[in-house]
N, C-alpha and C positions, 0 to 999 in steps of 0.2 A: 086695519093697520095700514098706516101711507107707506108708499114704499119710499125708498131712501135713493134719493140720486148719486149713481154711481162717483161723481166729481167726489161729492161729500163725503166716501164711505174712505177714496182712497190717498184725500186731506187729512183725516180722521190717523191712517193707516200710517201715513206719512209721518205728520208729527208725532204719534206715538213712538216709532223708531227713532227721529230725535231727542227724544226727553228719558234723560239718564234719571233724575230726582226732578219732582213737581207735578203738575197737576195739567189736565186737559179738561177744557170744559164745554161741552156742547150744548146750546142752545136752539132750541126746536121753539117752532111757533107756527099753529095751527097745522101740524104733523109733518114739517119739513124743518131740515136743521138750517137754520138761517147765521148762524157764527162759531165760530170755533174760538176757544180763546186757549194760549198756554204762557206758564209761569213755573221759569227753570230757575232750580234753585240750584244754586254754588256752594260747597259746603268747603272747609279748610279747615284741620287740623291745626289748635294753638297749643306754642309749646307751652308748657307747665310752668308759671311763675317760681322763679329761683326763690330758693328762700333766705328771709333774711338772716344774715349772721348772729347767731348770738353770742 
């Protein structure tokens, strides 16, 4: 097992605390994580289409 450099673990740590919805994604290469990537999702409540008059 590689070990994980500490920068990495506490980038990792970091953005997990900012991401309310979405996704983190690490990329390891040859036993070391060489990117982080993340994708925040916004979500918004739409009100109900009025209906139409009959």
């Amino acid at each position: 097992m590689a070990k994980v450099d500490e920068n990495a673990v506490n980038d990792i740590v970091s953005a997990l605390s900012k991401l309310e919805y979405g996704s983190l994604v690490i990329t390891v290469h040859d036993g070391e994580v060489t990117q982080i990537d993340t994708t925040e999702k916004k979500r918004y409540k739409m009100e109900a289409k009025k209906r139409k008059a009959q």
